[in-house]
Every structure is written in structure tokens, then in C-alpha cells.
C-alpha positions in Angstrom: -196.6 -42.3 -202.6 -196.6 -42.0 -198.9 -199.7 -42.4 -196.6 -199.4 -38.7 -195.7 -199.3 -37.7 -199.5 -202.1 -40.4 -200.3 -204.3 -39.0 -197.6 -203.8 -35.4 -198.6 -204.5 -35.7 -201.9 -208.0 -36.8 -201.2 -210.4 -34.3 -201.0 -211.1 -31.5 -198.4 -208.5 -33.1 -196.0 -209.3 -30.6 -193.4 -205.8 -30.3 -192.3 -204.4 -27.1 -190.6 -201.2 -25.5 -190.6 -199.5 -27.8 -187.5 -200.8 -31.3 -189.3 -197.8 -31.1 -191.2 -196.0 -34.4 -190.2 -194.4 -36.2 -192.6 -195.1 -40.0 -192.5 -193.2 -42.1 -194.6 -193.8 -45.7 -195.8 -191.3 -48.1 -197.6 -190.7 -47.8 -201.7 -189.1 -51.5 -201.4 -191.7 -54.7 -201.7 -193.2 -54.9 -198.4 -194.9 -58.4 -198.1 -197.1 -57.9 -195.1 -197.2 -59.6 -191.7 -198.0 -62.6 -192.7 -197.7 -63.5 -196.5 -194.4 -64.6 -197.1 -194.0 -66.8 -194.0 -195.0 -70.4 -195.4 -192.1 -70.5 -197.1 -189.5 -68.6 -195.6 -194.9 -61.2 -175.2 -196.1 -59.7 -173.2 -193.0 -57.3 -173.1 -194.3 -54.2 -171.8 -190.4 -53.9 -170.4 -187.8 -56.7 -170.5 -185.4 -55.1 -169.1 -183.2 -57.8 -167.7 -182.9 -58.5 -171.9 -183.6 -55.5 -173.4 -180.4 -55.9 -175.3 -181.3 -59.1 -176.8 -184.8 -58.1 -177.9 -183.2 -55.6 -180.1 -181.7 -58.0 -182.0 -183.1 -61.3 -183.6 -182.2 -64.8 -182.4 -182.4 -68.5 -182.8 -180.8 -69.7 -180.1 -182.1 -72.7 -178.1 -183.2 -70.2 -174.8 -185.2 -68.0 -177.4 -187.1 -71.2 -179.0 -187.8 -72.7 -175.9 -189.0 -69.2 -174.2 -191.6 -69.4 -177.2 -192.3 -72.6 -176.6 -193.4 -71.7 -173.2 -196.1 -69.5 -174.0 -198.1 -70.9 -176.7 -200.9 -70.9 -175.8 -201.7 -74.4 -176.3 -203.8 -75.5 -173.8 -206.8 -73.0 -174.8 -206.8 -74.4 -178.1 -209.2 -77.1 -179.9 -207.7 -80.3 -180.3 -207.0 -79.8 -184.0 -205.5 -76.6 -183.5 -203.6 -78.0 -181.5 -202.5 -80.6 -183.3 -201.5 -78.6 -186.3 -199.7 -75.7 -184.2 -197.2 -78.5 -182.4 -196.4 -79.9 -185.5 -194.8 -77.3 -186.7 -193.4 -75.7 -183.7 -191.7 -79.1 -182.3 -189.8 -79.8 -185.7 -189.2 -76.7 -187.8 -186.8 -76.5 -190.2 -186.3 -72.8 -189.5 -187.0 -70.8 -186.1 -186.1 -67.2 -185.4 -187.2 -64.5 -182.7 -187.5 -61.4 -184.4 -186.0 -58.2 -182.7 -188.9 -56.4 -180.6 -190.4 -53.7 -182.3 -192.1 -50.1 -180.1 -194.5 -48.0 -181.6 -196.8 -45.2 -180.7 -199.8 -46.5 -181.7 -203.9 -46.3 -180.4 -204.4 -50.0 -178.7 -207.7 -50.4 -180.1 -206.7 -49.1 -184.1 -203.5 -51.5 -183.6 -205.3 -54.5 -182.7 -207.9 -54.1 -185.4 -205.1 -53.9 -187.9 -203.5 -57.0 -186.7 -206.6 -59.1 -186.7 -207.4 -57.6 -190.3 -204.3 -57.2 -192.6 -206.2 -56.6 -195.9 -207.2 -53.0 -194.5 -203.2 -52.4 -194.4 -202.7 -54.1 -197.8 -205.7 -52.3 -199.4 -203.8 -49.2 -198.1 -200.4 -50.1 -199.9 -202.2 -51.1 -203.3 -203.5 -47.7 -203.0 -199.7 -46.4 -202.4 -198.5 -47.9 -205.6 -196.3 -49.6 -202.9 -197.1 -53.7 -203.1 -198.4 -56.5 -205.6 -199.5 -58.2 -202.1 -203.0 -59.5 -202.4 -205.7 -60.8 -199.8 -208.8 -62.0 -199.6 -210.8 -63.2 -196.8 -212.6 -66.8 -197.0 -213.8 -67.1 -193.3 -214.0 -65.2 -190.4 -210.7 -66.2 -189.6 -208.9 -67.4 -192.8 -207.6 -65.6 -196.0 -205.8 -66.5 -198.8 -202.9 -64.4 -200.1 -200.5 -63.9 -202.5 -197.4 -61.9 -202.7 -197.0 -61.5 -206.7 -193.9 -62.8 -206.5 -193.9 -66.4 -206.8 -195.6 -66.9 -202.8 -199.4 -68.2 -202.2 -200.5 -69.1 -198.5 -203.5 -69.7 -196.5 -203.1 -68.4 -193.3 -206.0 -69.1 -190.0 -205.8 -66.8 -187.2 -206.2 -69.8 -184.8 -205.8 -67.7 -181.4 -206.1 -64.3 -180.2 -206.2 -61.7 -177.7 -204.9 -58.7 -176.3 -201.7 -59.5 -175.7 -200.8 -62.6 -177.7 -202.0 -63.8 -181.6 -201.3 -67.3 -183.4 -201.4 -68.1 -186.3 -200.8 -71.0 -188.6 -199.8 -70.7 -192.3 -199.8 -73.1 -195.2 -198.2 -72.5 -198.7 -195.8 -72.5 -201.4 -193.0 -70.4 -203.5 -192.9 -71.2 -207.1 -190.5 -68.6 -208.9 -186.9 -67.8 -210.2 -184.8 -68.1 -206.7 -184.9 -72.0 -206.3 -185.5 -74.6 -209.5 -188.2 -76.6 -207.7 -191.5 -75.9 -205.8 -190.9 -75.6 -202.1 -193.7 -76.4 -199.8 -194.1 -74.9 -196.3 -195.9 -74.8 -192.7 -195.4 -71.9 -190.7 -196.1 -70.8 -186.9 -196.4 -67.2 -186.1 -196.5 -66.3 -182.7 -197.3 -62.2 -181.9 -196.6 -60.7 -178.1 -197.7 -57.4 -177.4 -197.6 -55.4 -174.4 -198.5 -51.9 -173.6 -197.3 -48.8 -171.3 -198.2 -45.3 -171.7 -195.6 -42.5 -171.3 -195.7 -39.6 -169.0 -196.6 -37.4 -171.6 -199.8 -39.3 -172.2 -198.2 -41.0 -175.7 -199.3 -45.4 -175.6 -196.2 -46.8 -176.3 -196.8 -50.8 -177.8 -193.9 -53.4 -177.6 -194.2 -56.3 -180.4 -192.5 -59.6 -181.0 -192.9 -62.1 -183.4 -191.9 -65.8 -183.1 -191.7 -68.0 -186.3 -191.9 -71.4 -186.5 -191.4 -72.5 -190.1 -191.2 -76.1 -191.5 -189.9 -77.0 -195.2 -190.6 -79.9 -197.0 -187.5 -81.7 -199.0 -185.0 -79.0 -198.0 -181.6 -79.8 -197.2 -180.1 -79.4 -194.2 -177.2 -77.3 -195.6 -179.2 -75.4 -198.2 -181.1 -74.0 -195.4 -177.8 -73.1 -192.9 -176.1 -71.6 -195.9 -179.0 -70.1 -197.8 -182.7 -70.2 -196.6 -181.8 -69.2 -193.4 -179.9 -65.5 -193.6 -182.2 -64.8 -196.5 -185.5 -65.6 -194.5 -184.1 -63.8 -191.5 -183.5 -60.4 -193.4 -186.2 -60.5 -195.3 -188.9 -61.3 -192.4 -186.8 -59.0 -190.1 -187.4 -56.2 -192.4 -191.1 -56.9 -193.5 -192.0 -57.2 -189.7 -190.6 -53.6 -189.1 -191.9 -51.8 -192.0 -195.3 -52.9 -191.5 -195.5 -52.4 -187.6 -193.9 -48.6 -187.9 -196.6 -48.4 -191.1 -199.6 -48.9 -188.6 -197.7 -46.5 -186.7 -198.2 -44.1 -188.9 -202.2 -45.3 -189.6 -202.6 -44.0 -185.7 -200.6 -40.7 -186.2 -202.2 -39.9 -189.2 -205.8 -40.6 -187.8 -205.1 -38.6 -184.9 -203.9 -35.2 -187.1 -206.3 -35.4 -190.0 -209.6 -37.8 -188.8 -211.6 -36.7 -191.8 -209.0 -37.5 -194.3 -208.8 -41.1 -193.4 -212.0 -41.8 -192.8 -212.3 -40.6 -195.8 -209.3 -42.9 -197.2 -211.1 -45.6 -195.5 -213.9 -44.8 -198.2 -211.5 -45.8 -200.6 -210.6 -49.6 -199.2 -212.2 -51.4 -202.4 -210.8 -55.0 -201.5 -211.9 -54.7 -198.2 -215.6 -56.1 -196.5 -217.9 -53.5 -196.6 -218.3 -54.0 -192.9 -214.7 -54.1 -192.1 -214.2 -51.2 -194.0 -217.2 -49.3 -191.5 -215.7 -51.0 -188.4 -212.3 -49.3 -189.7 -213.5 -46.0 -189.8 -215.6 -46.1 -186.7 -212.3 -47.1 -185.4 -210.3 -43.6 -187.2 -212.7 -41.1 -185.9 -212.1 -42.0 -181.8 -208.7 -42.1 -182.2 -207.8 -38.4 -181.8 -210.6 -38.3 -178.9 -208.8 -40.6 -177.3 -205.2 -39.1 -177.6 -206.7 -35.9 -176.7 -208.3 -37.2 -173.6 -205.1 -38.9 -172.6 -202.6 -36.0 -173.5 -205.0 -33.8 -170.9 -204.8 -36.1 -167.9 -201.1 -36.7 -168.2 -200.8 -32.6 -168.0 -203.0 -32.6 -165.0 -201.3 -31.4 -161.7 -201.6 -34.3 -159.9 -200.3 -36.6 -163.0 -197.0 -34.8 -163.0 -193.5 -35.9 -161.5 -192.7 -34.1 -158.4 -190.8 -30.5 -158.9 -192.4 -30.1 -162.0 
């Protein structure tokens, strides 16, 4: 099932004749943005490397850009600590290609900072076995029902930048052994708005992932291609999925506040914060759509 054909099968969806866009979401396991990584910029515009952000790297330029902007000099001590661990020795690094959506900044940063309202919305799909749940303001546990278990900490955030650090294991039928993992994730947004009025975000996501008692050539022949597709992938799917939370919320409002409703493994008072959020995103769109079509607003000789 599709978001779109979730949301309109719920009641009195209040959707008219022109609200008929289809949006789409992935039938294949989708694992979430960060639930698989234990074990596996601001770029409004680039465009001296536009070219390269489409594709994913590891190169040594990429890794030490990332380096560059951590931002470790705003964190505690032990956060600190932890982060440069990782990120100075990993067994695996990659850059993963830059991702643009049309997507409400507010909505977009609220989904980022609370995952288990876009999980929720999957398990509702039929589309995931993914499971969350929240210990601390800014720690949850999670599981990917298929073999992966993680505790990740959001240990930095703000507008245009997110860290996090991520702890776990893989137990299951693709290696004989437990493999036990440390991962970085480092998330750069940037935002620019079109001149039809449409707010375009830019994403990119730097990981940062150390293995322990993984060989060397187990991970160049292996680990590595199969970590790079699959996080690659995930990261795409789940960033054109809140996409499609922000379209949908700005053609049918009362059917996802009313979907919100429906979040059962979600904090009562995220789930409020969520829907608060739903309901002033087609204000918002409306509001901007109007001043781009203002005289003054348009290109000359228009």
C-alpha cells in the first residue's frame, strides 16, 4: 500500500477532484535513515561539483571534506570523544550521492529529528518490519527484523547539519559470526526556493562506520559494495518518502492529520506536535505559491 492509498482509505479524506496525485513509496525493505548503519552540507548549490554529488564517493577529498565540518568543537567532551573515534579510523567511509526534494522545511526537519513518525507510517503501509522506540529525548533503540539491532543518539543538530552516533550489531544468515559496529552519520541540508514558490531541500549524508574483527579484504571485496548499495538506496527511498509526507499534507490536510491519529508507536505528544505540523503546511505553500505570482516577484518580460 502506498501513502496516497493509505491516506485515502481513511475516512472522509476530503479530497477533491484535482488531489489526485499519485505518491508512491517502495514495496522492497526500506530500513530507515538510520537503522542499518552500525553495521554496514550545506549544499543549497555545489555547482563547481554538481557532478560528483550525484554520485557516491570514498575518495580521500570526500572524507576529508567531511571531516571538515563536523561540528566538533560545539560538542561535550564525551561526544566528542565518541564521534572522533569513529570518524578518524573507520573501517568503511562513503559520501552518499546528494539527494533534492520538494519538501516544507519545518515538516522535513521534524521528520529527521523523529524517525519513528516515518516508521510508524510504513508499519501502517505493510511496507517494513523496522521497529523504533524512543528511550530519551535523544536516543532510540531500533531494530530492522532482519538480523540488525542499534542504539543510535542524535548528538548534534540544527538547521542545516545533524550528527549522529550509532552502536549495534547484525546477527543473521549473510555472515557466520556476530559483527559488531560504530557508526557516524553526518546529514547537510540546504535550502532554496524556486521561482514558482516550490522549497526545494538538498541532502547529503556522510557515514563513518567502524567494524570490529573484520578483515581488511572481506570488507574491499564484500562489505563494502554491499553497504554502499544498500545505504545508497535506503537514503533515497526514505528522503523522496518525506517528500511525499509534504505533498500529501499539502493536497489532503485533513486526511493526514487524520493518519497522524493513527501513529500507535509514536509519543502521544509527538504524534500532536506531528499534526500541528500537517495542518500549516498547505498554508504555507499557499502563501508562498501567491507571492512568487506577484508582479514584482516575476522575471522580467514575463
Amino acid at each position: 500500500m502506498s501513502l496516497d492509498n493509505l491516506v485515502r482509505a481513511l475516512p472522509d479524506s476530503g479530497r477533491s477532484a484535482g488531489d489526485d496525485r499519485k505518491v508512491t513509496a517502495s514495496r522492497r525493505q526500506v530500513l530507515g535513515w538510520l537503522v542499518a548503519a552500525p553495521v554496514w552540507a550545506r549544499w543549497a548549490v555545489y555547482p563547481a561539483h554538481a557532478e560528483d554529488a550525484a554520485h557516491a564517493s570514498s575518495s580521500r577529498e570526500a572524507y576529508a571534506e567531511a571531516v571538515s565540518v563536523l561540528p566538533v568543537e560545539e560538542l561535550t567532551e564525551a561526544a566528542r570523544a565518541k564521534i572522533l573515534a569513529v570518524v578518524q579510523q573507520p573501517t568503511i567511509y562513503r559520501r552518499l550521492p546528494v539527494e533534492v526534494i520538494d519538501c516544507d522545511p519545518d515538516l522535513y526537519l521534524f521528520l529527521v529529528r523523529y524517525p519513528e513518525v516515518v516508521v510508524n507510517m510504513w508499519q501502517l503501509m505493510g511496507v517494513t518490519r523496522v521497529r523504533l522506540r524512543r528511550t530519551a529525548p535523544y536516543v532510540f533503540e531500533a531494530n530492522d527484523g532482519a538480523g540488525t539491532q542499534s542504539t543510535v543518539e542524535l548528538v548534534y543538530g540544527n538547521r542545516d547539519k545533524h550528527l549522529w552516533h550509532a552502536t549495534g550489531y547484525y546477527e543473521g544468515p549473510l555472515f557466520k559470526r556476530r559483527v559488531n559496529g560504530t557508526c557516524v552519520l553526518l546529514l547537510q541540508s540546504g535550502y532554496s526556493q524556486s521561482s514558482s514558490g516550490r522549497l526545494l531541500i538538498s541532502t547529503r549524508l556522510d557515514m563513518f562506520v567502524a567494524l570490529e574483527n573484520v578483515g581488511a579484504e572481506f570488507v574491499a571485496r564484500t562489505l563494502h559494495p554491499l553497504v554502499g548499495k544498500t545505504a545508497d538506496h535506503n537514503f533515497s527511498e526514505t528522503v523522496r518518502f518525506v517528500a511525499q509526507v509534504s505533498q500529501q499534507a499539502e493536497i489532503n490536510r485533513s486526511g493526514m492529520q487524520r493518519l497522524a491519529d493513527r501513529l500507535d508507536n509514536v509519543d502521544s505528544a509527538v504524534r500532536r506536535q506531528f499534526a500541528a505540523l500537517v495542518a500549516g503546511v498547505s498554508e504555507r505553500a499557499a502563501l508562498r505559491v501567491a507571492a512568487a505570482s506577484q508582479p514584482e516577484n516575476r522575471p522580467q518580460g514575463m
